[in-house]
C-alpha positions in Angstrom: 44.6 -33.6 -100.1 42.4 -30.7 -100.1 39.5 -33.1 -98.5 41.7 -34.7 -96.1 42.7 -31.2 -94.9 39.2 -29.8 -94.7 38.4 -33.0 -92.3 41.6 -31.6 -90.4 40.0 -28.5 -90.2 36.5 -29.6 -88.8 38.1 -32.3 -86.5 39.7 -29.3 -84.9 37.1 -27.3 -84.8 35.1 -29.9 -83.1 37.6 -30.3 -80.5 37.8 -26.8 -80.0 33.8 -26.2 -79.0 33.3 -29.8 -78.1 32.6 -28.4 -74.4 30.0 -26.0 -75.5 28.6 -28.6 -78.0 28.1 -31.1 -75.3 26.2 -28.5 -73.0 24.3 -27.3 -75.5 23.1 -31.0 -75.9 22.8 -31.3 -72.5 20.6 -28.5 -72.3 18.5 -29.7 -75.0 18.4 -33.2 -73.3 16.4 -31.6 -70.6 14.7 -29.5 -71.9 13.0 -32.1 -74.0 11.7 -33.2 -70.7 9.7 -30.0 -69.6 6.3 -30.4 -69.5 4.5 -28.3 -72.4 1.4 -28.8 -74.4 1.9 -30.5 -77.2 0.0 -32.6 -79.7 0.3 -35.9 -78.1 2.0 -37.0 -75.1 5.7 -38.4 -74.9 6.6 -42.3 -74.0 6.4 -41.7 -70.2 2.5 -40.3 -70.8 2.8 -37.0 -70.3 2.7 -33.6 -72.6 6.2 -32.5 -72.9 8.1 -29.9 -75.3 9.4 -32.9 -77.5 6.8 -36.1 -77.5 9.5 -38.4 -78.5 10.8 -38.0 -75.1 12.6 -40.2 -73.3 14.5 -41.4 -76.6 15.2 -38.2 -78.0 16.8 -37.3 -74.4 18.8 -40.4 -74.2 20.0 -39.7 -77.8 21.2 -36.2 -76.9 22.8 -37.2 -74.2 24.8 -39.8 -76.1 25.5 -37.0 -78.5 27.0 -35.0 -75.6 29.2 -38.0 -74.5 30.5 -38.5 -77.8 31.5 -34.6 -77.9 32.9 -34.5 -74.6 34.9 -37.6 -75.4 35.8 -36.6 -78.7 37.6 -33.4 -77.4 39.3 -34.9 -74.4 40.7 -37.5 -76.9 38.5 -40.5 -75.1 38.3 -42.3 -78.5 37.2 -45.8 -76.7 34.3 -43.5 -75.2 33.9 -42.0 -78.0 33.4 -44.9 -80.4 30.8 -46.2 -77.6 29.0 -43.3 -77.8 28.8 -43.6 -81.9 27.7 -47.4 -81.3 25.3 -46.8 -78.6 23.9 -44.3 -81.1 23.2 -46.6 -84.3 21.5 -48.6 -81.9 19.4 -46.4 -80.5 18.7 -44.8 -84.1 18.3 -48.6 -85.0 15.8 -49.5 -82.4 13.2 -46.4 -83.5 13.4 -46.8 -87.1 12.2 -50.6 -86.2 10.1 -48.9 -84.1 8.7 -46.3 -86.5 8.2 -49.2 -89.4 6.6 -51.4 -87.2 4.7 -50.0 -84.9 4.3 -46.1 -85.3 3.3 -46.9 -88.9 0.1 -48.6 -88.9 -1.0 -46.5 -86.1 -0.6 -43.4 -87.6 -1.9 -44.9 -91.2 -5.1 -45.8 -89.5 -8.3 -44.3 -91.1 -10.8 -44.0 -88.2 -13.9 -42.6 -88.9 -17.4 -41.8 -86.4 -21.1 -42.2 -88.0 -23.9 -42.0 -86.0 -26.1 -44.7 -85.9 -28.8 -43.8 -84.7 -30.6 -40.9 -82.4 -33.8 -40.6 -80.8 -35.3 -37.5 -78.5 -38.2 -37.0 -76.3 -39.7 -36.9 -73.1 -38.9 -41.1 -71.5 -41.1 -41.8 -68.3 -38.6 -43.9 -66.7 -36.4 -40.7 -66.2 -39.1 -38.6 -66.2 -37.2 -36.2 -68.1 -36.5 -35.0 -71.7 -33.6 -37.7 -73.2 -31.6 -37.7 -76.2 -30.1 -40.8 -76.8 -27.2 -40.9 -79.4 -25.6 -44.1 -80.7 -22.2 -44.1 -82.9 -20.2 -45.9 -84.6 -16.5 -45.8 -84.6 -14.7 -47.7 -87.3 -10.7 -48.5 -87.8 -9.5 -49.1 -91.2 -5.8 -50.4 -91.3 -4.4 -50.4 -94.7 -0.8 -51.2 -93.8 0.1 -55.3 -94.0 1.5 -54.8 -90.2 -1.3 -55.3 -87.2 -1.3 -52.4 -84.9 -0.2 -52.9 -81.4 -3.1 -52.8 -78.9 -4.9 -49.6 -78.7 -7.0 -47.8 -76.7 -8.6 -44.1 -76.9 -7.7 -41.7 -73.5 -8.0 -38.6 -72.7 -11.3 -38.5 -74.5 -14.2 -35.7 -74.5 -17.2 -35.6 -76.6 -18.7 -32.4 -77.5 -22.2 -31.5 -79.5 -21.7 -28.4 -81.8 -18.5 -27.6 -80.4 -20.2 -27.5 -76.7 -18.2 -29.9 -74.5 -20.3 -32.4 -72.5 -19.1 -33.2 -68.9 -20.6 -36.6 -68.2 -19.7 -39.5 -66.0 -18.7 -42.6 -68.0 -20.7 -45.9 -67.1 -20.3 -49.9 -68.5 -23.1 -52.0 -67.2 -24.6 -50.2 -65.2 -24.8 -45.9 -64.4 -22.9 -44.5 -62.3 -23.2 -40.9 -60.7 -26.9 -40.6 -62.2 -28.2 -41.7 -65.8 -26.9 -39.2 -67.7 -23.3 -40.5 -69.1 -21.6 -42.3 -71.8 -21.1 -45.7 -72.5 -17.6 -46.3 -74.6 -14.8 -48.4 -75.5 -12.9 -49.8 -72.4 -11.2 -52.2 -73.3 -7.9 -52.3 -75.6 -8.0 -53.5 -79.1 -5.8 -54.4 -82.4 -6.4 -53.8 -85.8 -5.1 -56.8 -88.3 -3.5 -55.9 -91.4 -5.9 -54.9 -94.3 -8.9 -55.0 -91.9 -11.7 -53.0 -90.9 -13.0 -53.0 -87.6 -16.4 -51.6 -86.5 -17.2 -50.7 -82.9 -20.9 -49.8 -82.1 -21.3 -49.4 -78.2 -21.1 -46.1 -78.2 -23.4 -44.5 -76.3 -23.9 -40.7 -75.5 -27.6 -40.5 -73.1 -28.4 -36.8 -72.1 -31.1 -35.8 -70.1 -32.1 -32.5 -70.0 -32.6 -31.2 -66.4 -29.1 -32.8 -65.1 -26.8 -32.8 -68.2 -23.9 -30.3 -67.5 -22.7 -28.6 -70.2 -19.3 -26.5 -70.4 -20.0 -23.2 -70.1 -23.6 -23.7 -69.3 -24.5 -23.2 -73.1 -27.2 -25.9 -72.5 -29.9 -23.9 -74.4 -28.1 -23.9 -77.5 -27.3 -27.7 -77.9 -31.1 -28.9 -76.7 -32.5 -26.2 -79.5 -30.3 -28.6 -81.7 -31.3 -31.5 -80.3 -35.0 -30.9 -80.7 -34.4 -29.8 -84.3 -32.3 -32.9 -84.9 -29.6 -31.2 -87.1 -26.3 -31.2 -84.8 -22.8 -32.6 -85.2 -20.7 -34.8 -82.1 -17.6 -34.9 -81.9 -14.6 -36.9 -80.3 -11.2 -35.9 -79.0 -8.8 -37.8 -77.6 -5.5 -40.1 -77.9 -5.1 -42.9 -79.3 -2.3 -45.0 -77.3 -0.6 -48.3 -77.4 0.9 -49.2 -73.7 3.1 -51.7 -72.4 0.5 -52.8 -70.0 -3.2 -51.6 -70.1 -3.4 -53.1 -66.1 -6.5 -55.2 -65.2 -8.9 -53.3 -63.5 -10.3 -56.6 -62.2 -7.5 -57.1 -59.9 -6.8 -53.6 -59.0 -3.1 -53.1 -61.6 -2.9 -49.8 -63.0 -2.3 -49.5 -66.7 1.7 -48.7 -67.3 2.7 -45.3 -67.7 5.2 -46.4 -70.5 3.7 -46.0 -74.0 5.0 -47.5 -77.2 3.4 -44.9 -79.7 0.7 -42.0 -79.3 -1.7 -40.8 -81.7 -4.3 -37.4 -81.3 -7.9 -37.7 -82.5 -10.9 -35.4 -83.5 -13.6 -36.7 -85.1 -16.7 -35.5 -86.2 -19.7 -37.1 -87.4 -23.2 -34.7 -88.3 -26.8 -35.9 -88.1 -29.9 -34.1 -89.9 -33.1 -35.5 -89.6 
């Protein structure tokens, strides 16, 4: 008796703020939308207050319904909301198990490979030339979804270099960086090395935030500096195909943030 009348009790209650508990969900709903800055970007590729947006503002919506419903004594409405809720809650821990899992249990790691500096005749310029080595381990028996790093800067002692990327061929002058363009997966229990990484600096045209260029040459001569990488790591829908001119989707299945660091002494 006494815990079919506390039930009583909150079922009444409910009803009685079940207006103000659906606005409040509401409110929440959008405001999980606002764009903020945040660790990693939400599932429509931008940095919002909550990254699990859109899902966690469908599910507070539903949440709201089921309230709203729940007061006005909608039960059918109210029993949809509950069922469109175990889905949705169904659907991302799928989701979490088999997809946000092995990204986020990657180990990724950056070496550098190898470095060279001096003055090169062809550019007729002082170069440093800094090969790495970036490395995915996946311990989890699930392959990742494709991946692909965005968003990324490189940065020598903590000084962030502003280069133009190339592939093939340079583009916007010979300083730049050669890197991973293309999307990849990691199988279960594997390691995967990629080595065409390639940072090239030349002295004279190399911009450097904050125009701290002194500082990071002195450490480049002396050949005791550390790189580092920033950036995203993202499974899409649809990475696009550049060869045909479609833009990657803006839909992403799981986000992961990066910074690596890697230090060479010579």
């Amino acid at each position: 008796m006494g815990v079919s009348s506390s039930l009583e009790r909150i079922a009444t209650e409910l009803k009685h703020y079940s207006k103000a508990l659906a606005t409040v969900c509401i409110i929440l709903g959008f405001l999980t939308l606002v764009p903020w800055s945040t660790s990693k970007p939400n599932h429509i590729s931008y940095y919002s207050i909550c990254s699990f947006a859109p899902i966690s503002t469908v599910v507070l919506f539903m949440i709201a319904v089921a309230f709203y419903s729940f007061g006005k004594g909608i039960m059918w409405l109210c029993y949809v909301g509950m069922i469109a809720l175990i889905t949705v809650f169904s659907f991302t821990g799928y989701w979490a198990y088999t997809i946000k899992l092995p990204v986020d249990s990657l180990q990724v790691n950056i070496i550098i490979d190898y470095f060279w500096y001096g003055y090169d005749d062809f550019f007729k310029d002082n170069v440093a030339s800094i090969f790495l080595n970036l490395t995915f381990k996946n311990p989890t028996h699930q392959d990742t979804q494709t991946l692909r790093i965005e968003n990324y800067d490189f940065y020598i002692n903590g000084k962030k270099l502003k280069l133009s990327t190339y592939n093939s061929f340079p583009t916007g002058g010979y300083a730049g960086i050669r890197y991973i363009t293309w999307a990849l997966s990691i199988k279960a229990n594997q390691t995967l090395t990629y080595s065409g990484i390639h940072i090239l600096l030349e002295k004279n045209y190399t911009k450097i935030a904050g125009n701290d260029k002194e500082s990071v040459w002195t450490a480049l001569i002396q050949g005791n500096f550390n790189v580092t990488l920033t950036g995203v790591l993202v499974a899409r829908t649809d990475f696009g195909d550049t060869e045909i001119g479609r833009p990657p989707s803006i839909l992403n299945t799981v986000t992961r943030s990066l910074t690596l660091t890697c230090t060479y002494s010579s």
